[in-house]
N, C-alpha and C positions, 0 to 999 in steps of 0.2 A: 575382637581382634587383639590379640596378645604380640607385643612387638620387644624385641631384645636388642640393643647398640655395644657394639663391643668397640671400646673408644680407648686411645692412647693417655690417661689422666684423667679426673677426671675435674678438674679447674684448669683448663688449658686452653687456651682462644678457640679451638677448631671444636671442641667441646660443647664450650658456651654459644658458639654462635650458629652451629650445627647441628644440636643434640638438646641443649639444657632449655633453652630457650623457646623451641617449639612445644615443649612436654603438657606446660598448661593447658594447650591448644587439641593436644593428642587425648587427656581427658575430657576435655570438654565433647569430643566425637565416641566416650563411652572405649575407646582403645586402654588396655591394661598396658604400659611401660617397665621395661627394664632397664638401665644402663650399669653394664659391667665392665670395669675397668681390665684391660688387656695387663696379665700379668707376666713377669720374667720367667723365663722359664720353661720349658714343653711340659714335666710333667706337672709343673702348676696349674697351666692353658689345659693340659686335659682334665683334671679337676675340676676346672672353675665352669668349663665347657662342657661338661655332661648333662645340666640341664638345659640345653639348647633347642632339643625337640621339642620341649613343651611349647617354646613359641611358635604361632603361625608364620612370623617374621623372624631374620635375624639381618641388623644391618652393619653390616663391617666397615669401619671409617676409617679408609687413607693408608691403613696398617697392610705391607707386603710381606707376607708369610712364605715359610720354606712352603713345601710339597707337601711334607710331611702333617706340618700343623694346619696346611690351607684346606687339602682332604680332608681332616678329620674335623672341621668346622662346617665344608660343605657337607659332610657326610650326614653331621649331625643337624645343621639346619634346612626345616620344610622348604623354605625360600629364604636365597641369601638376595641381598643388595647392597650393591658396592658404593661407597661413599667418597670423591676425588674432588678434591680442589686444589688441588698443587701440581704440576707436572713431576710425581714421586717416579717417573721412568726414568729421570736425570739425575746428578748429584747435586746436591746443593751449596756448593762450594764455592769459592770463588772464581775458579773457571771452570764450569757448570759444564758438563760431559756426558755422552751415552755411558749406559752401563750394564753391560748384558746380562746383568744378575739382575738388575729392577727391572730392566725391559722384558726378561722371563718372566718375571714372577706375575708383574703388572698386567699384561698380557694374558697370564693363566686364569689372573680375577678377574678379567674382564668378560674372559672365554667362558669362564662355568659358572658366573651371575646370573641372575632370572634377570636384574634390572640393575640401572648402576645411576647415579644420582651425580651426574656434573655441575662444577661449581662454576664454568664460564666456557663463552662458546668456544673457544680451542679446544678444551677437552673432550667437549660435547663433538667433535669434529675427530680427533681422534680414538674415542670409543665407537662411532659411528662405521669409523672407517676398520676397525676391529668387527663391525659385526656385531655389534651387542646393543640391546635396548637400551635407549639412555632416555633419563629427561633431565632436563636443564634445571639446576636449583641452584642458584645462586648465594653467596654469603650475603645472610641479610641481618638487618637490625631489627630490635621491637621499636617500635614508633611511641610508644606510652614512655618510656625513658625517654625520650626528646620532647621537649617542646616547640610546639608548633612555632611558635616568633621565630622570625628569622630577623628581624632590623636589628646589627649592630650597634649595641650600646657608644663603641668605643670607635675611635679614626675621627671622630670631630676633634677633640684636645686631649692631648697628648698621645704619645707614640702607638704608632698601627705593630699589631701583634700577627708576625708571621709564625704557624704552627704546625708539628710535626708529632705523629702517634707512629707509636710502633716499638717495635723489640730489641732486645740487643742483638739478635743476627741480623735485624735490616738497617741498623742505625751507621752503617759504615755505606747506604745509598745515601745518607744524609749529609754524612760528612766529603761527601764529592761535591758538593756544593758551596765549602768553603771559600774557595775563590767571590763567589757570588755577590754572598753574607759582607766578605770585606768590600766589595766596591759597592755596595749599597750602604753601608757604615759609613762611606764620605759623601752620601747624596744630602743633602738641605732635609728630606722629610726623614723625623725622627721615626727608627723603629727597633724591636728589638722582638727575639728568637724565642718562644716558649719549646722545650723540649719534652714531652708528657710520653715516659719511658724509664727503665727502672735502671741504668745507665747513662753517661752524658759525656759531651764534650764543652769543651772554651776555646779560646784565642782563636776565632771566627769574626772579629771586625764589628762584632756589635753585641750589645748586651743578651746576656743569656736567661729565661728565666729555667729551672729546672723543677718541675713537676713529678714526683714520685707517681708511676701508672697506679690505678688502685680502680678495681670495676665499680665501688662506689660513686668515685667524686671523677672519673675519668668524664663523663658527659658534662656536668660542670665546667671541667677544666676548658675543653671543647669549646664551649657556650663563651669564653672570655677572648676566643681567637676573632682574627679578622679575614685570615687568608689560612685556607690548608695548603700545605706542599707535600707532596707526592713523588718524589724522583725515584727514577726504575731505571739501572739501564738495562740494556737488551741483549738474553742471552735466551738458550732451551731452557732455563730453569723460569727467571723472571716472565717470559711469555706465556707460559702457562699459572699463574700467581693470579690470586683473585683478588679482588680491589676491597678490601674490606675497608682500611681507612680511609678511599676515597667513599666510601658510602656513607662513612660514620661522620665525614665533612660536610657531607648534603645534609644528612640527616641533621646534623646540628644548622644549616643556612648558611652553609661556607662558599665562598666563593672556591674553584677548586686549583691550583696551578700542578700539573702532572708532566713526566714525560710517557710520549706516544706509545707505549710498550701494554701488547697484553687486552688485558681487560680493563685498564684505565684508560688503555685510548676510545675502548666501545662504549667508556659510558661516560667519560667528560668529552662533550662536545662543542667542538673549540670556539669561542666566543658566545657560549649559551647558557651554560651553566660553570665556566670556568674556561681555561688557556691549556692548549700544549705547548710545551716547550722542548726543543731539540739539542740547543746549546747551551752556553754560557750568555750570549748575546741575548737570545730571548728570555731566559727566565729574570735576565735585568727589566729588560723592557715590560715584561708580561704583570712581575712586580710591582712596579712602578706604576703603572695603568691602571693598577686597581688602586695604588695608594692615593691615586691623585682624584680618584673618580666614586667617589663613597654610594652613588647611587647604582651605578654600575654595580659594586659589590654587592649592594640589596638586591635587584635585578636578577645574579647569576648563581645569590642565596636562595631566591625564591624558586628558580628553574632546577635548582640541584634539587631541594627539598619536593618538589611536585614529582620530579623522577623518581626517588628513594618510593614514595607514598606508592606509586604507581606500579614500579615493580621490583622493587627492593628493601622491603619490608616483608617482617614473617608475618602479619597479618595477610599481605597478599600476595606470599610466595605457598603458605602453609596448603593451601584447596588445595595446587597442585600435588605437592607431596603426597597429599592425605587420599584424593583420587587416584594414585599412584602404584601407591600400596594396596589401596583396597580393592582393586581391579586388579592389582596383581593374584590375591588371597580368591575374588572372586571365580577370576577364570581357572584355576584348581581344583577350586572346594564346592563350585555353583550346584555338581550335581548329589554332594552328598549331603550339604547341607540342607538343600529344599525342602525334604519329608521332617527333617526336622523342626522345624521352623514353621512346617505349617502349621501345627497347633497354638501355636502364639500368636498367629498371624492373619490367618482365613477368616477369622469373625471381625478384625479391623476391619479391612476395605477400607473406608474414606472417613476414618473417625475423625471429628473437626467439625463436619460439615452436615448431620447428623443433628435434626432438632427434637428428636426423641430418646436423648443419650440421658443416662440417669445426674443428678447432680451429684458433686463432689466436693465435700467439704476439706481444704488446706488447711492448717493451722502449724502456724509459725510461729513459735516463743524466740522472743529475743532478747538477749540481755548482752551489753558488752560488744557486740560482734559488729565494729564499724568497718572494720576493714572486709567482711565475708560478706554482709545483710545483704548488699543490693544485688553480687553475684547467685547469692541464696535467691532470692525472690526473683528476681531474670530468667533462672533455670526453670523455677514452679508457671511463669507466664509464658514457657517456651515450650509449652504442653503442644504434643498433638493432638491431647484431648481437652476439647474446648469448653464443656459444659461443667467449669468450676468454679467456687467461690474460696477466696483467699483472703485468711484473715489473718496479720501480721501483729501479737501482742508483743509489745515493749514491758518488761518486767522491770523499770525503773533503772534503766541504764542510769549509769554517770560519764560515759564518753558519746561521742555524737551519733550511735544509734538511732534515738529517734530522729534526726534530721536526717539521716540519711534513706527512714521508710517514707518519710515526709517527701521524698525527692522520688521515692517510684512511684507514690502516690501520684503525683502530677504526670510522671512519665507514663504510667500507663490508664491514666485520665479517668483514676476512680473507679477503677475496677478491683480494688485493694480494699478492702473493711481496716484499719487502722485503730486499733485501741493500745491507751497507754495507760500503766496504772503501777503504784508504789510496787517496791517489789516482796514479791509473794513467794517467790519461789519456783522452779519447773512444775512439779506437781500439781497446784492450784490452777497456774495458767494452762496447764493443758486439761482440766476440767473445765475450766472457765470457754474454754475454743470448743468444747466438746457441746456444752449447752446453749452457747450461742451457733451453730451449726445450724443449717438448714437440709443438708445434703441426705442422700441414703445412704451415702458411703461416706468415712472418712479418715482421714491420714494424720499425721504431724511429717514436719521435717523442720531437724536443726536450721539457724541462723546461720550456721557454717558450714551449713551442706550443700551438697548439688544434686537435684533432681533431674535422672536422664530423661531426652524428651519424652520417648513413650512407656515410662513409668505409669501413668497412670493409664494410660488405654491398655496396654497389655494386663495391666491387675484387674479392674472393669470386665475384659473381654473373660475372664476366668473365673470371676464371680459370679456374672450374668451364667457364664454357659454350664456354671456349677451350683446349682440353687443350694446341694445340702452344705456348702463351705461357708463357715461365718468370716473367715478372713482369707490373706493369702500376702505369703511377703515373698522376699527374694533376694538373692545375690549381691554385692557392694564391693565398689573399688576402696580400700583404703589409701587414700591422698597422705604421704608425707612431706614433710617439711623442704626435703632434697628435690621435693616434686616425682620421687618415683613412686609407682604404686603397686600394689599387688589384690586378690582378689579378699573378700574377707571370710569366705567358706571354702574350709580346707576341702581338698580333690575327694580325702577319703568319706566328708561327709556328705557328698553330691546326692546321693541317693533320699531319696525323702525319710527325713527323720521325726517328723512330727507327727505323727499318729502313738508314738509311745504311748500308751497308758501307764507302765511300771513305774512310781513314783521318784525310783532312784535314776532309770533312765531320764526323767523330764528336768531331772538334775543337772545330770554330768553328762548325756551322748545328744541331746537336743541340742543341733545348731541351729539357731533362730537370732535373726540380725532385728532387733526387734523395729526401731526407725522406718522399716523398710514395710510394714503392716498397712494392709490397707483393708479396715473394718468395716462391716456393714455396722451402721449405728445404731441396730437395733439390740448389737451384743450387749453392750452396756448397763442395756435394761434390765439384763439378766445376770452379769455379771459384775455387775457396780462398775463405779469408777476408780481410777486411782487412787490408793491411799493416799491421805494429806500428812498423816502421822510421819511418811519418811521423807528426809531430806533430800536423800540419793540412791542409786536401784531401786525406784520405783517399778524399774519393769521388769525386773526380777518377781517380784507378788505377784504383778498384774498378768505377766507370761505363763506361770503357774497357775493361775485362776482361770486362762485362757486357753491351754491344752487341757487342763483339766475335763474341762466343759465343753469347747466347742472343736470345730473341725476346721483346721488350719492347713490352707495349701503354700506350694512352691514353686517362684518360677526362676528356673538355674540359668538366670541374668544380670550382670551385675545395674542395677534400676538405680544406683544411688553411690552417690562419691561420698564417703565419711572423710572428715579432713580429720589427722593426726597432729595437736602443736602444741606446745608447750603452754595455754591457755585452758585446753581440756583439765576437769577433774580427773577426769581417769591418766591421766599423765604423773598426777602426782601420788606414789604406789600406797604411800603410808596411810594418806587420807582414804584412797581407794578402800584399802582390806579394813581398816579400822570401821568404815558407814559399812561394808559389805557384809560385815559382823552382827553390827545394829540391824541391819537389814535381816538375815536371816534369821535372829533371835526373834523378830516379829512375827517372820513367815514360820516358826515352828511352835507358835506361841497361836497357833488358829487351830480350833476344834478337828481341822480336818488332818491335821499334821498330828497331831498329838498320839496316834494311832501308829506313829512310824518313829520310833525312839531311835533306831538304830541307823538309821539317814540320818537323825537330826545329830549324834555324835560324831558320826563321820565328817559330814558338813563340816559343823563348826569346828571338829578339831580342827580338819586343812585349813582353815581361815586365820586358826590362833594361829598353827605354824606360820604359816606365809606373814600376818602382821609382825608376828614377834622378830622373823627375819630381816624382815625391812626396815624394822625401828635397829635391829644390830651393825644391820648391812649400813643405815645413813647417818650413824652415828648418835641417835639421839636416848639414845640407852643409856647416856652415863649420869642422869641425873634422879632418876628412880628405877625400880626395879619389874617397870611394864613389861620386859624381853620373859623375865622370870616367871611371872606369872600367866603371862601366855601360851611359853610353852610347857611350863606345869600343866595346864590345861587342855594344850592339844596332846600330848601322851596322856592325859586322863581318859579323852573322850574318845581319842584313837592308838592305842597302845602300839598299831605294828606298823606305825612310819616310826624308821629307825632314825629319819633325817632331825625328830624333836628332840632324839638324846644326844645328837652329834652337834647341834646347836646349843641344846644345854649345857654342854662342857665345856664348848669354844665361850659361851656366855662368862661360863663362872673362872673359866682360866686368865680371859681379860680380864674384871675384876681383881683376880687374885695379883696379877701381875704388877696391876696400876697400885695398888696398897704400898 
């Protein structure tokens, strides 16, 4: 399932806590992600919105479109879903108004939605009553930012900390409270005002502390309060307004003080997990009660935080969503996809359960990867296919790796082989998993990778029903940094490419994601193992020895998340082309290459070009004359890329300049 968000910004609260936030959750269910930022402009929005059909999904947040550009959205997306958490049918102003330009438009998204995603039951109440499928999704928090403690550090000595989150458009509900502020400023119990907001006020009757918002230390900030405040008052805008800061109070163990408005009245329940307040009279009193009653405040910290966990958290809002959608895509697509699907599928039945399923050798090299391992090795034990053995090498980390295989170890009660050993390198350690294997099949997967669950029963099920294929790989989401992802086998290369014999093709038109291989072990025997001789692109040789020789299948699924970070060698370009170099001067340096001179010029020239560019492009050219001699080299070995003499001149014109 391929899904697309077309969001207003894309660091914006409704962003984060609506779109960004869910994304890790949406990989982890094998879903490919887009989010694309809504730009100014119509004929921008048609540009940017021409590749819309290739999603199964498209989901539109919050944003009310002419006719014009609302059409040509539904036009182009399979199924759209409408994303609402604010009463966007009113103005948002200070006296908050019908307006029959949003009540059009709002009205028209609602009409020609397949599904529409409310952020609290008013909404969900007024899309209902519109006629449109709706489900209820509320603004939620991740729970892993919060810590679970809820007992207040602070109210035994010295001053209790009343606190306030939110923006510069709602901080003028804050300052209606001023009165309040000053008659609690002359009560006996000391306290004083945290404002955590990128804006502020004073001369409120008691100390102010002011908090720069920042999504970093914002839960921090949180965690030092004693009491959240929440004042709303009551208009068509506010009643439709989702309570995110009263969630993100429970969420941290706040006791909650709100007024009755909205969606803060449906989810502080008054004297359970916090107070409603009506007036001025009460929010003294309401105050006060909790300053004077510290267990009380733990109490209605503990009942807020049990509520968020229960159902205001994207851990437990996410199923729904995610059942949402896929029932959505399902009741469209159920009859064309079936015949497709069968062949991947029909020979599973009840793999798991199956005690005559062949073995399957994992092996996991890890070095470095504390923050990925235990995700990495979770994904491999989250096999539909059960008859595996997983072996997890440590190549001499120096950060807490190995404590961290040491912790699945326990977790999954020694069904983990664990070896550690000085480091060697990738190479070594993945012959070393190969000979230690007992399986008839086997695989690797990075430290830093994620294996979909029926990754290995679907490559199994296409072995078994394929005896003449000695391997068979497939498909991968690339994980970036932004957490968006895309697939890693271009559209044009879908068709099965790996039967190429032509030496030049097994080069340059072979897509093969090589990680994603799952070997009968008895290839090895035939076609060695991994060169030790190279540092990096080993699977550059070993993929060329492997089409060479045997028969490689494909299954057009993405089976495996490749994480993209700034940690990867391949991230850094120079190091890249420079080993890819090494690499291929090895691979054309075997009796079987030598036969083919005019591949191996081609080759290496593109590699001098592209090094020599990358050492210009990062600057590190100015202290000898590596750029020069590179691409001397690749117009040697390939005279008709015109790009090595247009580099050569920009090369020698620098030089000549700096003199």
């Amino acid at each position: 399932m391929r899904i697309a968000f077309l969001v207003q910004g894309l660091e914006t609260p409704r962003t984060r806590y609506r779109v960004r936030q869910y994304l890790p959750l949406f990989h982890k269910q094998e879903v490919e992600t887009r989010v694309i930022n809504i730009p100014r402009g119509t004929m921008r929005r048609l540009r940017d919105f021409r590749s819309l059909d290739e999603f199964d999904v498209v989901v539109l947040q919050k944003r009310l479109f002419s006719a014009f550009d609302f059409h040509y959205i539904r036009n182009k997306a399979k199924r759209l879903v409408f994303d609402v958490d604010d009463a966007i049918m009113v103005k948002p102003d200070a006296m908050p108004k019908e307006s029959r330009r949003r009540r059009v438009r709002f009205e028209r998204a609602i009409a020609e939605s397949d599904l529409v995603f409310a952020g609290n039951s008013y909404l969900m109440k007024v899309v209902q009553e519109l006629g449109a499928k709706a489900i209820l999704i509320p603004t939620c928090i991740d729970l892993n930012r919060y810590p679970a403690s809820v007992v207040r550090p602070s109210g035994m000595e010295g001053p209790l900390h009343l606190g306030w989150i939110g923006s510069q458009s709602t901080l003028p509900y804050l300052e209606e409270l001023k009165p309040i502020f000053r008659e609690l400023g002359q009560k006996p119990v000391p306290m004083d005002l945290t404002i955590i907001c990128n804006t502020f006020f004073d001369d409120c009757g008691m100390p102010v502390c002011k908090k720069i918002w920042s999504s970093e230390t914002e839960v921090r900030d949180l965690m030092g309060l004693d009491i959240g405040l929440a004042p709303l008052p009551e208009n068509p805008w506010t009643i439709g307004k989702s309570a995110t800061k009263v969630v993100q109070y429970m969420a941290a163990g706040l006791p909650v003080i709100t007024s009755p408005v909205g969606a803060n009245a449906e989810i502080v329940q008054d004297g359970v997990n916090g107070f409603h307040a009506k007036d001025i009279r009460e929010w003294v009193d309401r105050i006060l009660s909790l300053a004077e009653h510290r267990d009380q405040r733990i109490k209605m910290g503990i009942a807020g935080r049990q509520l968020v966990e229960k159902s205001y958290s994207v851990q437990g809002v996410f199923p729904r969503m995610y059942e949402g959608l896929k029932g959505l895509v399902l009741q469209q697509d159920f009859a064309v996809k079936t015949e497709p699907e069968k062949e991947l599928t029909a020979a599973s039945g009840t793999a798991g359960l199956k005690t005559d399923q062949p073995l399957v050798s994992i092996t996991i090299p890890a070095h470095n990867h504390e923050a990925f391992v235990q995700e990495a090795i979770d994904s491999v034990m989250k096999q539909s296919y059960r008859n595996i053995e997983v072996m997890v090498i440590d190549d001499g980390s120096t950060d807490k790796t190995w404590e961290k295989i040491e912790e699945a170890c326990k977790k999954y009660d020694g069904r983990i082989r664990a070896v550690s050993h000085e480091n060697q390198g990738l190479v070594r350690t993945l012959n070393l998993g190969i000979r230690l294997s007992k399986g008839k099949y086997w695989c690797q997967m990075a430290s830093d990778d994620m294996m979909h669950e029926r990754n290995i029963e679907l490559k199994v099920n296409f072995l078994e029903r394929n005896p003449d294929y000695d391997a068979v790989c497939s498909d991968a989401l690339v994980l970036k940094e932004d957490l968006s992802s895309r697939r890693m086998m271009p559209e044009k290369s879908k068709p099965d490419p790996l039967q190429r014999k032509n030496l030049s093709d097994l080069f340059e038109k072979t897509k093969m994601f090589f990680p994603s291989l799952l070997f009968r072990k008895p290839v090895f025997d035939n076609i060695g193992y991994f060169d030790e001789s190279m540092r990096y692109y080993e699977d550059k040789e070993m993929k060329l020895r492997l089409l060479m020789n045997c028969k490689v299948g494909y299954i057009d699924e993405p089976l495996l998340t490749w994480r993209s970070h700034v940690t990867n060698t391949s991230m850094d370009m120079v190091i890249s082309h420079r080993e890819k170099i090494i690499a291929y001067e090895k691979i054309f340096s075997l009796p079987m290459m030598k036969r083919h001179p005019l591949l191996r010029q081609k080759m290496l020239g593109k590699e001098y070009y592209k090094y020599a560019r990358c050492l210009l492009e990062s600057g590190q050219s100015d202290q000898d004359h590596s750029v020069a001699w590179y691409l001397f080299r690749s117009i040697l070995f390939y005279p008709f890329r015109y790009h090595g003499y247009y580099y050569l001149m920009k090369w020698y014109a620098k030089r000549l300049f700096s003199l």
